[in-house]
C-alpha positions as CSV (number, residue, x, y, z in Angstrom):
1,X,-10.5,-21.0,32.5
2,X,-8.9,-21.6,29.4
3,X,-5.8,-18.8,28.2
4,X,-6.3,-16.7,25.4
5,X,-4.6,-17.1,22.6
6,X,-1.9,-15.2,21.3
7,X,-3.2,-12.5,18.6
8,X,-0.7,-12.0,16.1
9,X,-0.7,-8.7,13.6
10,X,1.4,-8.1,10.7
11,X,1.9,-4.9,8.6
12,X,4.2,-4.9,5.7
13,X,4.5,-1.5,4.7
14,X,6.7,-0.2,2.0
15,X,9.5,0.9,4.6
16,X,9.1,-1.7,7.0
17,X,7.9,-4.7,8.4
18,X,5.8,-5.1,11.9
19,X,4.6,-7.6,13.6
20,X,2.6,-7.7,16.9
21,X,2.0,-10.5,19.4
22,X,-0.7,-9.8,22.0
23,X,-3.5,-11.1,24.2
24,X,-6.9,-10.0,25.1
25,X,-7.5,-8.7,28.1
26,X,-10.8,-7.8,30.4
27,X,-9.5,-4.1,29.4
28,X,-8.9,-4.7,25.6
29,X,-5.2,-5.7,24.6
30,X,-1.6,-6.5,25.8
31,X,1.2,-6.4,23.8
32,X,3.6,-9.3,24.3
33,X,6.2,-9.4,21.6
34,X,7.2,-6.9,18.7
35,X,9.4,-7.3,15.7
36,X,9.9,-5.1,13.2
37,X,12.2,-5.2,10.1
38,X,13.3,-3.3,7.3
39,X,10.7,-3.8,4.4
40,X,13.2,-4.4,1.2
41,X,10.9,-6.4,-0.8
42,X,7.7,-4.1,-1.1
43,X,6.4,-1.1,-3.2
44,X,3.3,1.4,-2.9
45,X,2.0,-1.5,-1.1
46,X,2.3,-4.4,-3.6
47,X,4.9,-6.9,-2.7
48,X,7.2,-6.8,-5.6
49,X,9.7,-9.2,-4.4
50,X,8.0,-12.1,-2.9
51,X,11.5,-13.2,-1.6
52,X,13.0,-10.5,0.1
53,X,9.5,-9.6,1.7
54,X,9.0,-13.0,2.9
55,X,12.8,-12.4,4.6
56,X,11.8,-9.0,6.1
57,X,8.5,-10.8,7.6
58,X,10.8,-13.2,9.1
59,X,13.2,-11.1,10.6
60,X,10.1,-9.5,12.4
61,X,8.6,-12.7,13.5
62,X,11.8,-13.8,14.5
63,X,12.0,-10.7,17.2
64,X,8.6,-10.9,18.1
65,X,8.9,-14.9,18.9
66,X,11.7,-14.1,21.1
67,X,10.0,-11.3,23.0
68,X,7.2,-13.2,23.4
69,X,8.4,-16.5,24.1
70,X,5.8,-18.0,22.2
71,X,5.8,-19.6,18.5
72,X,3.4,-18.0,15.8
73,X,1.9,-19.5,12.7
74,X,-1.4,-17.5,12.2
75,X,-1.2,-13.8,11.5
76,X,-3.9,-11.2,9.9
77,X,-2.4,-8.9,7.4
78,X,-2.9,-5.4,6.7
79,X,-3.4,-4.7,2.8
80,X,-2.8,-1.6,0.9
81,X,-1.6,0.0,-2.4
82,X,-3.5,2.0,-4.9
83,X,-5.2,-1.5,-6.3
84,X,-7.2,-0.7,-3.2
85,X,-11.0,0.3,-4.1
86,X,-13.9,1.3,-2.3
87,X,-17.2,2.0,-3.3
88,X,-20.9,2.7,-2.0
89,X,-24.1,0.3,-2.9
90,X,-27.1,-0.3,-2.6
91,X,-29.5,-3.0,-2.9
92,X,-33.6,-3.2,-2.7
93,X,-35.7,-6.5,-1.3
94,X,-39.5,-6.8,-1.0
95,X,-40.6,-7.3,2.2
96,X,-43.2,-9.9,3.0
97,X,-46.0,-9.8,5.2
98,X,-45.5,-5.9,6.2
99,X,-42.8,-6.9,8.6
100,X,-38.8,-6.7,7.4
101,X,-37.5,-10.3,8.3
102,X,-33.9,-11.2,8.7
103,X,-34.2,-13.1,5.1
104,X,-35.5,-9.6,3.9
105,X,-32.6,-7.5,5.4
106,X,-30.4,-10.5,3.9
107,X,-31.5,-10.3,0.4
108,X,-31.2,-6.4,0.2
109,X,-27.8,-6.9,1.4
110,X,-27.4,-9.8,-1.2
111,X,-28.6,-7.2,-4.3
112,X,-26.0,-4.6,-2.4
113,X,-23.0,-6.8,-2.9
114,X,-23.6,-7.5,-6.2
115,X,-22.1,-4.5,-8.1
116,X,-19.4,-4.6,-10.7
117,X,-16.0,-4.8,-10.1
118,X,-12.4,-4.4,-11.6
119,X,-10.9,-7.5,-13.5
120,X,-9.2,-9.8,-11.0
121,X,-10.6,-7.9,-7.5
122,X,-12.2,-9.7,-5.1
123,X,-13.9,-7.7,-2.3
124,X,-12.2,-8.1,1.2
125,X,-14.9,-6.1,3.2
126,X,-18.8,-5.0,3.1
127,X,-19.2,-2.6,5.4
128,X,-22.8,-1.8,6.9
129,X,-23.8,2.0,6.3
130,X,-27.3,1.6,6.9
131,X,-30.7,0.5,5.9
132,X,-34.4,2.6,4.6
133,X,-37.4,1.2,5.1
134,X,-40.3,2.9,2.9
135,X,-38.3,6.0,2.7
136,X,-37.0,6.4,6.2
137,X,-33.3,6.4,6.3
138,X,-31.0,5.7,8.7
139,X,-32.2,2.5,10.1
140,X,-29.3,0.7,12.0
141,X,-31.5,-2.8,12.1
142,X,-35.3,-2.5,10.5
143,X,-36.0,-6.5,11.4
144,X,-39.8,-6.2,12.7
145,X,-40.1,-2.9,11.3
146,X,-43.6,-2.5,8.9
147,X,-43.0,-1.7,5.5
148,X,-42.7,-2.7,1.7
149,X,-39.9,-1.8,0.1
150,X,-36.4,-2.6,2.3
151,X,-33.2,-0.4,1.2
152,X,-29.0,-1.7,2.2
153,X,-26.5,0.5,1.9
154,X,-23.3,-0.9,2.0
155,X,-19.6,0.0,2.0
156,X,-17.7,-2.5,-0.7
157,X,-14.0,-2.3,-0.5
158,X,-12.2,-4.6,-3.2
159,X,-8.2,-5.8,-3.6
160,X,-6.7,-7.2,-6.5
161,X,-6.1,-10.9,-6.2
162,X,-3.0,-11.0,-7.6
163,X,-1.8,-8.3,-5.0
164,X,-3.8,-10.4,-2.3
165,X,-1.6,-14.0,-3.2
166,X,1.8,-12.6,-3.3
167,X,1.0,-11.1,0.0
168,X,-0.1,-14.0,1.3
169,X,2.8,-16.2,-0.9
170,X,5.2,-14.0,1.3
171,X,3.8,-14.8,4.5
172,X,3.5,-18.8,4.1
173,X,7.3,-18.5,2.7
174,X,8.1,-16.9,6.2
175,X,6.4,-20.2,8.1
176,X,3.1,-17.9,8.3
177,X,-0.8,-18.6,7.5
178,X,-2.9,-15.6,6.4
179,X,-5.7,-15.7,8.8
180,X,-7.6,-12.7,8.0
181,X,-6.9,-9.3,5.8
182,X,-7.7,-6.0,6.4
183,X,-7.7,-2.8,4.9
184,X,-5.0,-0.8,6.1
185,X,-7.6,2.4,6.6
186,X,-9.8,0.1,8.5
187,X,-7.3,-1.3,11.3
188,X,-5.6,2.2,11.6
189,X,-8.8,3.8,12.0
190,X,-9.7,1.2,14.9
191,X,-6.2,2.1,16.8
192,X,-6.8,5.9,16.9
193,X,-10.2,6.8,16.3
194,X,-12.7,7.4,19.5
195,X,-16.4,6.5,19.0
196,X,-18.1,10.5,19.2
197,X,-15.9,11.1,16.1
198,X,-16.8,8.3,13.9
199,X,-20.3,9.6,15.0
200,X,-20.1,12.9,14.1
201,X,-18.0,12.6,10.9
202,X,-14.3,12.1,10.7
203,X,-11.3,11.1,7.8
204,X,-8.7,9.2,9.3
205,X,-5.4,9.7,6.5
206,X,-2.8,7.3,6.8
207,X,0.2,8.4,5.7
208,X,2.7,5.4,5.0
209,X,6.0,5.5,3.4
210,X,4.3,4.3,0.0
211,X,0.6,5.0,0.2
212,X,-2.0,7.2,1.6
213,X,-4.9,5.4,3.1
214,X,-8.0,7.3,3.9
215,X,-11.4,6.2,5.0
216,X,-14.4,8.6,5.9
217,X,-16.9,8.1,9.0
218,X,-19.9,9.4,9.1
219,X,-22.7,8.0,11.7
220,X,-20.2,5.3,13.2
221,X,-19.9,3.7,9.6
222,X,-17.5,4.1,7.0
223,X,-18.8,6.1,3.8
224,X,-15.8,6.5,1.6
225,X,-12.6,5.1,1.1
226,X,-9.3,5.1,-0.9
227,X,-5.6,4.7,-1.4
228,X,-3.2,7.1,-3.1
229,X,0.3,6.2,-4.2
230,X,2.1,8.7,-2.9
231,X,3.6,8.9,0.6
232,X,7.0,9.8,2.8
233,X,9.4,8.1,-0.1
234,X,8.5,10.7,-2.5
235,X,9.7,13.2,0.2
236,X,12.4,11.0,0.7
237,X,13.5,11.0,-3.3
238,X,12.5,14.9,-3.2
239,X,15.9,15.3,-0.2
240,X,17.8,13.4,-1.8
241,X,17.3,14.9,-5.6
242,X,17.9,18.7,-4.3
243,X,20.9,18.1,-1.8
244,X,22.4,15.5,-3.9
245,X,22.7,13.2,-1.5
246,X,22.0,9.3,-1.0
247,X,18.5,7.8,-0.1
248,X,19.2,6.1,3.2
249,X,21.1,9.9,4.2
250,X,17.5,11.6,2.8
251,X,15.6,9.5,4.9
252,X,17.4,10.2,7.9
253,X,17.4,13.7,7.5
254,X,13.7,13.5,6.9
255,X,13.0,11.8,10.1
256,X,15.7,13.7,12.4
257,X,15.8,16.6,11.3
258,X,12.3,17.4,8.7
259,X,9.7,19.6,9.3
260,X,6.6,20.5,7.6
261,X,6.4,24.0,7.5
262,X,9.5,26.0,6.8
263,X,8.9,28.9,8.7
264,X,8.6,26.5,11.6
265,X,12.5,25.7,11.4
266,X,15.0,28.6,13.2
267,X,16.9,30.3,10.5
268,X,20.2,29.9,12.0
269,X,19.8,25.9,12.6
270,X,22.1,23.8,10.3
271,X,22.4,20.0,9.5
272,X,25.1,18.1,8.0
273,X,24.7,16.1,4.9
274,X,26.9,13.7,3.4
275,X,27.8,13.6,-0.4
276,X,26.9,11.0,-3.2
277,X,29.7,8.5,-4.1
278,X,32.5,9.5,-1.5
279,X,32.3,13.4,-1.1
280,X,32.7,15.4,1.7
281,X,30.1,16.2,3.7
282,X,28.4,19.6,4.1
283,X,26.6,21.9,6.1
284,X,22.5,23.1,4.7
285,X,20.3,25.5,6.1
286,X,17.6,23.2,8.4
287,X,15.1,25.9,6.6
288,X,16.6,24.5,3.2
289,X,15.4,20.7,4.2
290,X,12.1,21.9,4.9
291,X,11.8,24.2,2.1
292,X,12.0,20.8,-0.1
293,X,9.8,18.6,2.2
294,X,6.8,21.7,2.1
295,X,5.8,21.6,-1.1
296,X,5.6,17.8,-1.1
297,X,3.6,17.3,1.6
298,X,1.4,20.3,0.7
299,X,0.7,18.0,-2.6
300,X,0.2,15.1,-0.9
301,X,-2.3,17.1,1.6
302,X,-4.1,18.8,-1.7
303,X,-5.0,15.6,-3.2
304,X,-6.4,14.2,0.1
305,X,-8.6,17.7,0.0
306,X,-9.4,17.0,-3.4
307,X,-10.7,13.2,-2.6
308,X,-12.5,14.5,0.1
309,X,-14.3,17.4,-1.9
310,X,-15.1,14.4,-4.3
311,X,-16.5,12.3,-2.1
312,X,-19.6,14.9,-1.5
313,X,-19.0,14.1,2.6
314,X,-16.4,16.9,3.0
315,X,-18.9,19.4,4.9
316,X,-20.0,16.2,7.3
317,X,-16.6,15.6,8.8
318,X,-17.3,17.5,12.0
319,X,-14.4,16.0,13.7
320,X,-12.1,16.7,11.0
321,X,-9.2,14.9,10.1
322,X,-7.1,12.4,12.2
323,X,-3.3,11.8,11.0
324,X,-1.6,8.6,11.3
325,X,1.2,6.7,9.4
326,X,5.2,7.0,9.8
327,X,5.0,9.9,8.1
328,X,2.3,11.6,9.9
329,X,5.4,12.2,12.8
330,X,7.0,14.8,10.8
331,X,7.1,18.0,13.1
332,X,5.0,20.9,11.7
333,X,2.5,18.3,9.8
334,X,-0.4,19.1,12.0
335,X,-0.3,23.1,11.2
336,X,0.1,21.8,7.2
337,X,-2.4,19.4,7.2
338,X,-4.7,22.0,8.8
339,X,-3.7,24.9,6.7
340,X,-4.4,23.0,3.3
341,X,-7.3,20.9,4.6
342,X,-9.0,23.8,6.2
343,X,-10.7,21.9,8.7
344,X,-9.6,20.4,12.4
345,X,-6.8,17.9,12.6
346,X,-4.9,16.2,14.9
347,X,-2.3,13.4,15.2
348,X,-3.7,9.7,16.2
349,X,-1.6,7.7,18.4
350,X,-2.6,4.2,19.5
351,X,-3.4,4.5,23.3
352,X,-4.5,2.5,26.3
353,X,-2.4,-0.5,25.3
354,X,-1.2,-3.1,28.1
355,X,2.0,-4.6,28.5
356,X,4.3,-3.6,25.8
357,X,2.0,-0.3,25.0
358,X,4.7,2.5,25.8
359,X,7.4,0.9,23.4
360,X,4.1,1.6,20.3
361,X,2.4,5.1,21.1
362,X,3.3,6.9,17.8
363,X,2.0,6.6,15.1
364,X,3.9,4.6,12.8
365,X,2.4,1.1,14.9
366,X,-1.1,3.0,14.1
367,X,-1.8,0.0,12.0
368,X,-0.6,-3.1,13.5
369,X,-1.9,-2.0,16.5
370,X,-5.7,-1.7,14.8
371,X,-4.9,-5.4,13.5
372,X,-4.6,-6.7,16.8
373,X,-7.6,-4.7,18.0
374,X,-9.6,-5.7,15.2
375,X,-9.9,-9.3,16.5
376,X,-12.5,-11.4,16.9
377,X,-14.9,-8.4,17.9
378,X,-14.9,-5.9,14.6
379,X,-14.7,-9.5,12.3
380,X,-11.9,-9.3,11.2
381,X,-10.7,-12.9,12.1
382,X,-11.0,-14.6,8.6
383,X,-10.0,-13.9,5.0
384,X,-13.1,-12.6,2.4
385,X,-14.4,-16.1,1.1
386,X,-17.2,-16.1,-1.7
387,X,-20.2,-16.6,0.4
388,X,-18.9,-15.3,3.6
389,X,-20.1,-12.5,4.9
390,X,-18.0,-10.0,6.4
391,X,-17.9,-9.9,10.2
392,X,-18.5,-5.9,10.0
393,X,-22.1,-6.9,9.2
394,X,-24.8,-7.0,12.4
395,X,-24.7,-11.1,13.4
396,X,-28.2,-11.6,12.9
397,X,-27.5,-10.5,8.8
398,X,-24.6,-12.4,8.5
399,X,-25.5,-15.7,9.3
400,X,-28.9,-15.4,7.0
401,X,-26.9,-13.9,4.4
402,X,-24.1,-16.9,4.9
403,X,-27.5,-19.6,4.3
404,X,-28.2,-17.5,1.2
405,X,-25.2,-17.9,-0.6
């Protein structure tokens, strides 16, 4: 029997670079090798240094080579940054004879795709929701069903080309092909989601260091999605503005010492903080540091409320809201989250992960992790090409739809 081939995953987020190396297993996946870097070269997602992200996503193939003892060439990306757009279609076919054929259910998907988009996007995913057949909704696959008039409703998420070849420009100046890019939402949903709450309605909210990636489940399919360019750095700027100190200091206090909810924090509890350009350090209230990260966060969480009001799905999210993202660590973020969200929420950690798996539980690997998971079954495999189909279609759409086109 032949061996599997190495699966390799790469997410280049604003703060830094990781990248997986794993193999399928009768179970699902085993981690092999893991490199991560610091990510100098990126900004609210877009690469805006094509050189010094190409050398962070070398240092982190560099590690994960050596841990895995294997050489990598192909790699699927992760994608975000507010360029990011999703949207909800729909398209309408006549069927023939009384019975929906698989050239019917093609076309209606065909008439779904086409909708307008921003100048210089291409669309990276369309995403099955479901399909109506004289009125009846919620048809998962209506081939040999009787009717006349065949409704698709898809789920179009779109990227910028520009954004889409500097990413990929980085990559092939680090010795790496782009085999496949997905949505950030999409592969961190895949790591931490479990199948009853993508049934019964659930938001997963990524919260990077640059961006917040959100996509909404309802019925197993995804019904909105959306990026927000906001994330941990603002906190980060936030620290460092108030107790005048430097950005690498406010970052660290932010991850050892940060919580979410002040009155959380023990009022007694100090931290030291060094000074800008040379002074002396000093002693702040622990209180103090999350009196400044609060009101951020409770921002950040009001505009994902907001989106999700907008997006008309807000009572359907019976599972609530899973957290996930670097920044979705931060002590006290839960009880936050679920005080300005006013719903359920919990944190999602990838789980159930061979091999390396212990060494990326938390959350901040939430992403890479769904990469690697995302291949070949979910469809991920292969970059959007005009006239492909994505793989998140049904097989027996896609490959009329790829005949069509």
């Amino acid at each position: 029997m032949a061996k599997n081939l190495p699966i390799a995953a790469l997410d280049v987020g604003t703060q830094k670079v990781t990248l997986l190396v794993g193999e399928r297993t009768a179970t699902g996946l085993s981690i092999l090798g893991i490199g991560t870097s610091a990510s100098r070269g990126m900004r609210a997602g877009r690469v805006s240094d094509v050189e010094r992200t190409a050398a962070a996503i070398m240092a982190a193939l560099t590690e994960a080579e050596r841990m895995a003892g294997s050489q990598i060439h192909n790699v699927v990306v992760s994608v975000s940054g507010d360029h990011i757009k999703g949207e909800n279609s729909h398209g309408v076919a006549r069927i023939d004879n009384d019975e929906v054929s698989n050239r019917a259910a093609a076309r209606a998907i065909a008439a779904a795709r086409a909708i307008p988009l921003p100048q210089d996007h291409r669309p990276i995913h369309l995403l099955k929701r479901d399909f109506v057949v004289d009125g009846q909704v919620g048809i998962a696959n209506p081939v040999g069903m009787s009717g006349v008039r065949l409704e698709a409703h898809l789920h179009v998420i779109s990227a910028a080309e520009s954004a889409l070849r500097n990413l990929a420009k980085s990559c092939n100046r680090a010795g790496l092909t782009v085999s496949g890019t997905i949505a950030s939402s999409l592969a961190s949903a895949e790591a931490v989601l479990e199948p009853d709450e993508r049934e019964l309605g659930v938001a997963v909210v990524d919260i990077g260091a640059g961006t917040v990636d959100m996509a909404l489940f309802q019925r197993g399919s995804v019904v909105h999605s959306g990026v927000f360019g906001v994330g941990g750095v603002d906190v980060t700027r936030d620290i460092a503005h108030v107790l005048e100190t430097p950005l690498g200091e406010a970052e660290s206090l932010k991850k050892r010492h940060g919580c979410a909810v002040a009155d959380l924090v023990d009022e007694e509890l100090m931290v030291e903080v060094s000074g800008i350009g040379g002074r002396e350090p000093r002693e702040v209230e622990a209180r103090h540091l999350a009196e400044i990260i609060e009101p951020r966060l409770e921002e950040i969480f009001e505009t994902i409320r907001d989106a999700i009001i907008r997006s008309g799905y807000g009572e359907l999210l019976t599972s609530g809201v899973v957290l996930t993202g670097g920044t979705a660590m931060m002590a006290g973020i839960v009880t936050l989250a679920s005080r300005v969200l006013q719903m359920p929420v919990r944190l999602g950690e990838p789980s159930g992960i061979e091999g390396l798996g212990d060494e990326i539980d938390d959350a901040s690997f939430a992403t890479a992790v769904g990469l690697a998971l995302g291949l070949p079954e979910k469809g991920m495999s292969e970059p959007w090409r005009a006239g492909v189909a994505s793989r998140l279609l049904p097989g027996w759409v896609r490959r009329r739809f790829k005949e069509m086109v």
